[in-house]
C-alpha positions as CSV (number, residue, x, y, z in Angstrom):
1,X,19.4,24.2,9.7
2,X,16.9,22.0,10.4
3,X,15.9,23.1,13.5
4,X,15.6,26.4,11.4
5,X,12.8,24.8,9.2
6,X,10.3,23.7,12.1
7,X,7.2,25.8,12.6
8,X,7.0,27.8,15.9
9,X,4.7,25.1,16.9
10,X,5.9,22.2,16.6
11,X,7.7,20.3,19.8
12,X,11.3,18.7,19.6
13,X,13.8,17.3,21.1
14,X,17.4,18.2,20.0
15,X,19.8,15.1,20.7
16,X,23.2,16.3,19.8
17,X,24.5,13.2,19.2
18,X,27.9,13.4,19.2
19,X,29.3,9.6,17.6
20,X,27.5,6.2,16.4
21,X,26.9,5.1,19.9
22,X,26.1,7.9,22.8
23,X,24.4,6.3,25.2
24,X,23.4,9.9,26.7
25,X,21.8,10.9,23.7
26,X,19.8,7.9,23.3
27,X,18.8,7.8,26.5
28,X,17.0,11.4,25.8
29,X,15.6,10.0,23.0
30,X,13.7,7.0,24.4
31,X,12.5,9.1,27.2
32,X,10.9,11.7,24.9
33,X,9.3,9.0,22.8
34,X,8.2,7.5,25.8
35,X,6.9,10.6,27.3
36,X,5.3,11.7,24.4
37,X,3.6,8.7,23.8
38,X,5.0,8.3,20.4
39,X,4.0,5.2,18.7
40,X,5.6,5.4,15.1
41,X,9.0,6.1,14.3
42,X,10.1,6.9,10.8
43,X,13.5,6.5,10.5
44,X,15.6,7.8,7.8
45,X,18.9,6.4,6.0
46,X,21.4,4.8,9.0
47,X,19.2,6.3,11.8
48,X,17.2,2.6,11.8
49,X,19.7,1.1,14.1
50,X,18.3,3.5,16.7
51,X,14.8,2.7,16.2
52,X,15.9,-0.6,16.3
53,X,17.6,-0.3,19.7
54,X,14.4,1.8,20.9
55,X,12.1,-1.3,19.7
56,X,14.3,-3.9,22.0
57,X,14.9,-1.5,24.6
58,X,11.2,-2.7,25.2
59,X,9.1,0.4,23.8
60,X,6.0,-0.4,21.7
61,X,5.9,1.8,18.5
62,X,5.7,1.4,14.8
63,X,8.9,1.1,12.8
64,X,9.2,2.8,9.2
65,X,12.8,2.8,7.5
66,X,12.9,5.1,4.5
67,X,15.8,4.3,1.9
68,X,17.1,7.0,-0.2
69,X,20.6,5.4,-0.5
70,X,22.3,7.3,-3.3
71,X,24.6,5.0,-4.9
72,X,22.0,3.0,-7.2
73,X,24.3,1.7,-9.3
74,X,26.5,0.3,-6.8
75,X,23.6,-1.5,-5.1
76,X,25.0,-5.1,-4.6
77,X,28.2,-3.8,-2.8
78,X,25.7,-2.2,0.0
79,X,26.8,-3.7,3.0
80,X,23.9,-5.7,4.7
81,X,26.2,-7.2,7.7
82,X,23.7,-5.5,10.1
83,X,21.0,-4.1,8.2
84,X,20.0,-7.5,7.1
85,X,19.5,-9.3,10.0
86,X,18.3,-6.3,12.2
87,X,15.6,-5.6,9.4
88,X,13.6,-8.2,11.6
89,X,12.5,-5.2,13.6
90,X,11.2,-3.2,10.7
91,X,7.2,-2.7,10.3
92,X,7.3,-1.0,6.8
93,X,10.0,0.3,4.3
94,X,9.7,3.2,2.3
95,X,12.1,3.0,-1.0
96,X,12.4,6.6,-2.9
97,X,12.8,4.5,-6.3
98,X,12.3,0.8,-7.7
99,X,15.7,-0.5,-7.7
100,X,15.8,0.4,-3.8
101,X,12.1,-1.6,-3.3
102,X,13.6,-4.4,-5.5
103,X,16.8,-4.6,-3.3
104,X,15.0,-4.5,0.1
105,X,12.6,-7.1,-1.5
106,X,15.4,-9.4,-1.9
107,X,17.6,-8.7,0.7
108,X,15.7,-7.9,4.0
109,X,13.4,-9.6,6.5
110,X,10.5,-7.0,5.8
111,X,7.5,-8.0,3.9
112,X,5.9,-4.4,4.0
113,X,7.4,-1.9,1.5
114,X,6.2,0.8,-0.2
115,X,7.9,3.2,-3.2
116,X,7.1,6.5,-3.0
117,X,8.2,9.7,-4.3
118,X,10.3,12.1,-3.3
119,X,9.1,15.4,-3.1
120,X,9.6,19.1,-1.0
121,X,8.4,21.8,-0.1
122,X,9.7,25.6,-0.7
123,X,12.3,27.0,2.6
124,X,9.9,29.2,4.8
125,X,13.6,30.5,5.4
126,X,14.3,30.6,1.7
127,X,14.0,35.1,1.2
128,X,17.8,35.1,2.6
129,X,19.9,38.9,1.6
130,X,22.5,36.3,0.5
131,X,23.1,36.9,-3.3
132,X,25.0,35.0,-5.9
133,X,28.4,36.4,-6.7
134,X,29.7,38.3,-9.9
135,X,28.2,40.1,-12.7
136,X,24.7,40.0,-12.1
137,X,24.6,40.0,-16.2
138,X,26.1,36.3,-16.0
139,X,24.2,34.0,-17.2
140,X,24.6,32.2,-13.9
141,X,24.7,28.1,-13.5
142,X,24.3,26.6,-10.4
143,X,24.9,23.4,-8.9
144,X,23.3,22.4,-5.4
145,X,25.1,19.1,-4.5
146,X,27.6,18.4,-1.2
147,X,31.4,18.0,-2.1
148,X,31.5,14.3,-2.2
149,X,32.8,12.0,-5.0
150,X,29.7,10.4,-6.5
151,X,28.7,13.9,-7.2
152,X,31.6,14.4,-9.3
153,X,32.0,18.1,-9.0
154,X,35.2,17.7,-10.9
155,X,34.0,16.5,-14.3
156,X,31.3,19.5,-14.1
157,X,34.3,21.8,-13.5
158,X,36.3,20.3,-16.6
159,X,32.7,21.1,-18.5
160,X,32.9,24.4,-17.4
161,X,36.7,25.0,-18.1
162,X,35.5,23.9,-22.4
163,X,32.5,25.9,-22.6
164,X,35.2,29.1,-22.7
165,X,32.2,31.5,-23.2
166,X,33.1,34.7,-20.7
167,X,29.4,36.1,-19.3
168,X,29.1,32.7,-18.0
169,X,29.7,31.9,-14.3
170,X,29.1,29.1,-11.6
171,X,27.8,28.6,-8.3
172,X,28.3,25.4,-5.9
173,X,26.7,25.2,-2.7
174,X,26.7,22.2,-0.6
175,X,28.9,21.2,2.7
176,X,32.4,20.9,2.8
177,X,33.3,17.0,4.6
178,X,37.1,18.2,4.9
179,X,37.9,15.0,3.4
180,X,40.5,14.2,0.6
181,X,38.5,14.6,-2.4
182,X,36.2,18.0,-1.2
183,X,40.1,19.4,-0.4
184,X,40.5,18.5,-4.2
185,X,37.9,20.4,-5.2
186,X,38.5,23.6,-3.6
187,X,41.8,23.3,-4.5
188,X,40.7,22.9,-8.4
189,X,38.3,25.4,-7.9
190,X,41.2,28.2,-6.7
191,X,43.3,27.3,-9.6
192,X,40.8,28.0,-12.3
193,X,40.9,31.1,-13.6
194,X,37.3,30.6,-14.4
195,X,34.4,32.5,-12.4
196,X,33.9,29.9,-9.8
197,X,32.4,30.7,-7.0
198,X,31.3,28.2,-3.7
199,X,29.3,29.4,-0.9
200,X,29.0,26.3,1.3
201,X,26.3,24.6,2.6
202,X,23.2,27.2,3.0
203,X,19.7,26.9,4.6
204,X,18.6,29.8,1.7
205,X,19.2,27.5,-1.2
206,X,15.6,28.5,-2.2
207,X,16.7,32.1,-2.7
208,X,19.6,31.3,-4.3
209,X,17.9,29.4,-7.1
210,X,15.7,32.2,-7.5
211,X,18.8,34.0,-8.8
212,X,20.1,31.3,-11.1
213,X,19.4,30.5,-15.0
214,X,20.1,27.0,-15.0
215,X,20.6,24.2,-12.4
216,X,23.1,21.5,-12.9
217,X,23.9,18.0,-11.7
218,X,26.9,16.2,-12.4
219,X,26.6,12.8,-10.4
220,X,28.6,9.9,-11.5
221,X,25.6,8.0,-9.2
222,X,22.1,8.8,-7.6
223,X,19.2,7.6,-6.4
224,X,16.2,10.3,-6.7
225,X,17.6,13.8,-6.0
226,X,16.3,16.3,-4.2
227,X,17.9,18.8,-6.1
228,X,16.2,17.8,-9.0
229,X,12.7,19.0,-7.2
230,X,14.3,21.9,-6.1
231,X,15.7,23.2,-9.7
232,X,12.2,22.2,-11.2
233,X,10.1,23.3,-8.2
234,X,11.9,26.8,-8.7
235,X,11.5,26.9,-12.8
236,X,14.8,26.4,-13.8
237,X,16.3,24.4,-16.7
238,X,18.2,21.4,-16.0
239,X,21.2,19.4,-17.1
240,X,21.9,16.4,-15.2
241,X,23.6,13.1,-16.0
242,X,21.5,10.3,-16.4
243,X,21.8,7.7,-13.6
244,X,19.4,6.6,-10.8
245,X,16.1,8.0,-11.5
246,X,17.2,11.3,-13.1
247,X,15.5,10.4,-16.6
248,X,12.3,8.8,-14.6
249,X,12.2,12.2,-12.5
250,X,12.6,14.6,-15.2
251,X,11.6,13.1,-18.5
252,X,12.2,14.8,-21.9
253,X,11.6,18.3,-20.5
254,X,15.2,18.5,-19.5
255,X,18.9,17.6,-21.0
256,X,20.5,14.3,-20.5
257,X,24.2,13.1,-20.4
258,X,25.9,10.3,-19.5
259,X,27.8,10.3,-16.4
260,X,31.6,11.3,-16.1
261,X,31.6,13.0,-19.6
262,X,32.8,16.2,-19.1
263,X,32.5,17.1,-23.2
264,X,28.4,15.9,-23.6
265,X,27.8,17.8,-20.2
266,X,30.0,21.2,-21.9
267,X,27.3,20.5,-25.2
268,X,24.0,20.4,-22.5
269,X,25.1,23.6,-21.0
270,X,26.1,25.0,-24.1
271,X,23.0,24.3,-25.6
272,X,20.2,25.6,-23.0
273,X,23.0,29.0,-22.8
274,X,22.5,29.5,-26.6
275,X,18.5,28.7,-27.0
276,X,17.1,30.4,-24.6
277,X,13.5,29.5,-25.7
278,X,13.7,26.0,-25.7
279,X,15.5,26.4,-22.4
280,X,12.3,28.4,-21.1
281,X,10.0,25.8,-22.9
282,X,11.9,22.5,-21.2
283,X,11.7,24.4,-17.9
284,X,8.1,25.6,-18.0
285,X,7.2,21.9,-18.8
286,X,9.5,20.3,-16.2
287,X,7.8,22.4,-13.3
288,X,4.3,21.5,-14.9
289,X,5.6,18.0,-14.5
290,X,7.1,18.0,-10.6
291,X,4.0,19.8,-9.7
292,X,2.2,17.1,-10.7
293,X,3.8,14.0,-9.8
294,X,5.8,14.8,-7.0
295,X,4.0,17.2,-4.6
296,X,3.2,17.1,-1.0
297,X,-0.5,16.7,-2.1
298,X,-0.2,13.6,-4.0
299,X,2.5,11.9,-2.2
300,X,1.1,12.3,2.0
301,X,-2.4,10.5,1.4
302,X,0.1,7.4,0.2
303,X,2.2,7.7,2.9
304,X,-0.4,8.1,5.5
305,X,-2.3,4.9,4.6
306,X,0.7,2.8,4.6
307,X,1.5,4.5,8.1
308,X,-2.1,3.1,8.8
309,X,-1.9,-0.3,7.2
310,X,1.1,-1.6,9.3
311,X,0.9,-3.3,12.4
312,X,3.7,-3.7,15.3
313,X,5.8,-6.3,14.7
């Protein structure tokens, strides 16, 4: 999918890396940065161990690690084993929220760290003939998030299951791990007799928000969501749980619960279902907000002077 996203344009090489450690994709990879004379590499979540291994492997570029580690809360069990004393090798660290600058400040060997926001920018593939299922009368909630446990999809379905309301319905997209607890889910969701629907992961999610009335987010932990941007970037209302920098991202322009509360998250969507004008007020506002303070146009001139204010290491 993201090949999908890259303009016409634009060059790439496609690794398909296949484990942790493939030597042959590796090898591709420091031959096209070689080639291509690349001299910064921004490397995102665990990818910095191959920019590390591209920095000893003798190549002379710029490394950036950006940090968007999700589970905020959970931040002094991050294991460090390797990160720690490999961060050596970084040039500059870009931390999507405090806590993550804070940590990195404490814990690694890089002195150049930056926080900045995350933000995005509307799917040129987002106009997709894919439509949300049901009554196209529902009022329709929709929750972008992948099936894994600190997104607790479970405690939004028991939410769901309360609010016993019948032109309700709800839509989860996000990918399917095939692990224990995603298995759970489906399983849950097959049970209900509820109007449930998942679609999967999807490279439309823009046009599928389009169709919505209200985005949701259930997480038992973040860090600074994505989907957050997305809801708000389309105009939607949100309910979201308030951990990581949910409150700091969306303010008083949206509804706030505390995490793994199935019967204050039922009330949130209960609420915004049954006022519809303060639902259209909060949303107006929140896109006014996310506009502002986390756009493409205020976030790049940041980003490009730290890029231009680090030196090799």
């Amino acid at each position: 999918m993201l090949k999908e996203e890259l303009d016409e344009n634009v060059g790439y090489v496609f690794l398909n890396k296949n484990y942790s450690l493939d030597l042959q994709a590796f090898g591709k990879l420091r031959e096209f940065v070689k080639s291509e004379q690349i001299d910064l590499v921004h490397a995102h979540g665990t990818s910095w161990y191959w920019g590390v291994l591209l920095k000893i492997s003798g190549l002379k570029i710029k490394l950036v690690w950006h940090d968007h580690y999700g589970e905020s809360e959970q931040l002094e069990e991050r294991d460090v084993k390797y990160l720690k004393p490999l961060s050596r090798y970084f040039d500059g660290i870009i931390a999507v929220n405090g806590d993550l600058k804070d940590w990195a400040k404490e814990k690694l060997k890089c002195d150049k760290i930056i926080q900045l926001n995350n933000f995005i920018v509307p799917s040129k593939i987002g106009d997709s003939q894919l439509r949300l299922k049901g009554d196209p009368k529902d009022f329709k909630i929709i929750c972008v998030a992948n099936l894994r446990p600190q997104k607790d999809h479970l405690n939004l379905l028991a939410a769901f299951d309360m609010l016993k309301i019948e032109e309700i319905s709800l839509h989860l997209i996000g990918s399917d791990p095939g692990t224990t607890y995603s298995q759970t889910l489906k399983m849950e969701i097959t049970k209900s007799d509820k109007k449930i629907f998942y679609y999967g992961s999807s490279s439309s999610v823009f046009g599928l928000l389009e169709q919505a009335d209200l985005g949701v987010l259930s997480s038992r932990s973040e860090g600074l969501p994505l989907t957050l941007l997305e809801y708000g970037l389309v105009g939607l209302p949100v309910v979201c749980t308030e951990v990581g920098q949910c409150r700091e991202l969306v303010g008083d322009e949206a509804l706030l619960v505390p995490p793994s509360n199935a019967q204050a998250l039922e009330r949130a969507l209960r609420f915004y279902f049954q006022n519809p004008e303060t639902r259209e007020n909060d949303a107006y506002r929140l896109h006014q907000k996310l506009n502002k303070n986390y756009s493409k146009e205020t976030v790049l001139p940041m980003l490009f002077n730290f890029y231009n204010n680090i030196s090799v290491t």
